[in-house]
C-alpha positions as CSV (number, residue, x, y, z in Angstrom):
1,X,44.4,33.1,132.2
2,X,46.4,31.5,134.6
3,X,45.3,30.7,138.6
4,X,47.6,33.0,139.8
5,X,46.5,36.3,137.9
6,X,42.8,35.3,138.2
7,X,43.9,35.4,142.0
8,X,45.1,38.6,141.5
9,X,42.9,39.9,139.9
10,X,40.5,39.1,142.3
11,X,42.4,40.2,145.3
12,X,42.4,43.7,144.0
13,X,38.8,43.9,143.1
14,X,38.4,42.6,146.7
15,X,41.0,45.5,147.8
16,X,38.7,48.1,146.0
17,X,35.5,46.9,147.3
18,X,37.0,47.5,150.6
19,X,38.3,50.4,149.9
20,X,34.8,51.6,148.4
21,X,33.2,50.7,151.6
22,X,35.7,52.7,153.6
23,X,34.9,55.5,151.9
24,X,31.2,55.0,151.7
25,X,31.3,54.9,155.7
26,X,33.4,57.7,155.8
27,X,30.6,59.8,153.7
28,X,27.9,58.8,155.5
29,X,29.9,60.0,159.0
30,X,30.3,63.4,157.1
31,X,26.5,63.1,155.7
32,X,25.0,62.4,159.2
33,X,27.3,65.0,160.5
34,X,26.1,67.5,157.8
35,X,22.8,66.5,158.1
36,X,23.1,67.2,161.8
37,X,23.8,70.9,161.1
38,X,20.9,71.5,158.3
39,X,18.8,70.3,161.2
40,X,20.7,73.3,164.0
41,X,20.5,75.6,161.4
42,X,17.1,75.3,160.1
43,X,16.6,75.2,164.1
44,X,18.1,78.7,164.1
45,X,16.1,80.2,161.4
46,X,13.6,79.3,163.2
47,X,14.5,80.9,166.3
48,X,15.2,84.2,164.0
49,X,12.1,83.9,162.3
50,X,10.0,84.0,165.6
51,X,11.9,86.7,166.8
52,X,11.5,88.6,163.8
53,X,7.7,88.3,164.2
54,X,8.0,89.2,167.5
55,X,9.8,92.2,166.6
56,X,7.4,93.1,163.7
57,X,4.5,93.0,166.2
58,X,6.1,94.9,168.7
59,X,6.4,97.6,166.0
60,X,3.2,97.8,164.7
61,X,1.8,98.0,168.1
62,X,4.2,100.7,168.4
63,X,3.1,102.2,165.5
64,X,-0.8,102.2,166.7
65,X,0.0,103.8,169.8
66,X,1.9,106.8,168.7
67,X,-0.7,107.2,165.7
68,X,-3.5,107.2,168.7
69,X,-1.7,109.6,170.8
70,X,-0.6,111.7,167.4
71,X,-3.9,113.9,167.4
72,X,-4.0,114.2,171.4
73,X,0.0,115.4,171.0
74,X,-1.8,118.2,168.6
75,X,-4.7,119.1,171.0
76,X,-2.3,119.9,173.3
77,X,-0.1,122.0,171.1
78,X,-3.1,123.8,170.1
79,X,-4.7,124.2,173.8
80,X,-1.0,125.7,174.8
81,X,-0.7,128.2,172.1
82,X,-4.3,129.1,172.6
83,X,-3.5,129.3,176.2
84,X,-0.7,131.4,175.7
85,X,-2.3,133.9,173.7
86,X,-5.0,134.7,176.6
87,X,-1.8,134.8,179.0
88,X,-0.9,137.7,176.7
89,X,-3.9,139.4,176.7
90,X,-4.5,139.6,180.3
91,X,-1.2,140.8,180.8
92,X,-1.6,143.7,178.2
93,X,-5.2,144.0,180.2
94,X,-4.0,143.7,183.8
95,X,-0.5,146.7,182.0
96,X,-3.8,148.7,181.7
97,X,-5.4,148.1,185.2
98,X,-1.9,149.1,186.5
99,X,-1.6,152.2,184.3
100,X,-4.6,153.6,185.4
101,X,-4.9,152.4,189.3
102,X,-1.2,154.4,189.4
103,X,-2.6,157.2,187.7
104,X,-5.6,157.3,190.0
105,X,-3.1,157.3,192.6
106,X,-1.1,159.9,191.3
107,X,-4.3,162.2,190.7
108,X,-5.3,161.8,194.6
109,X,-1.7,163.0,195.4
């Protein structure tokens, strides 16, 4: 080989290598960029995650208390029937008190 193509030759591998590195710069931008992100995201999922917990605690608590309250609800439904079936029997007994105080009354007339 001659000077001048071994010249050549090497000017091009030189034009590569710079070209290589170019591009190698150019993917680490884009790999710190992307790396940026996984690092927001997983930030995020963290966030969500938290809030998720949060959430999942908040219901269960919920849960409890309406479970707890469940059989006083009942008692009360109970009490209120109950109550409403003496209601009714002191108004069929107090409809006898009136039948026979009027009748009194109409007897003394």
């Amino acid at each position: 080989m001659d000077n001048e193509k071994i010249q050549r030759q090497m000017e091009f591998i030189i034009d590569q290598q710079a070209k290589f590195v170019v591009d190698i710069a150019k993917l680490d931008e884009r790999l710190d960029r992307v790396d940026g992100q996984i690092e927001r995201n997983n930030q995020t999922i963290e966030r969500a995650t938290q809030h998720i917990l949060d959430l999942t605690d908040a219901m269960l608590s919920l849960t409890a208390f309406a479970q707890k309250h469940e059989g006083g609800i009942a008692d009360l439904v109970k009490q209120s029937k109950e109550t409403d079936a003496k209601l009714k029997e002191t108004d069929e007994r107090l409809n006898v008190l009136i039948s026979i105080v009027e009748s009194s009354i109409g007897r003394k007339n």
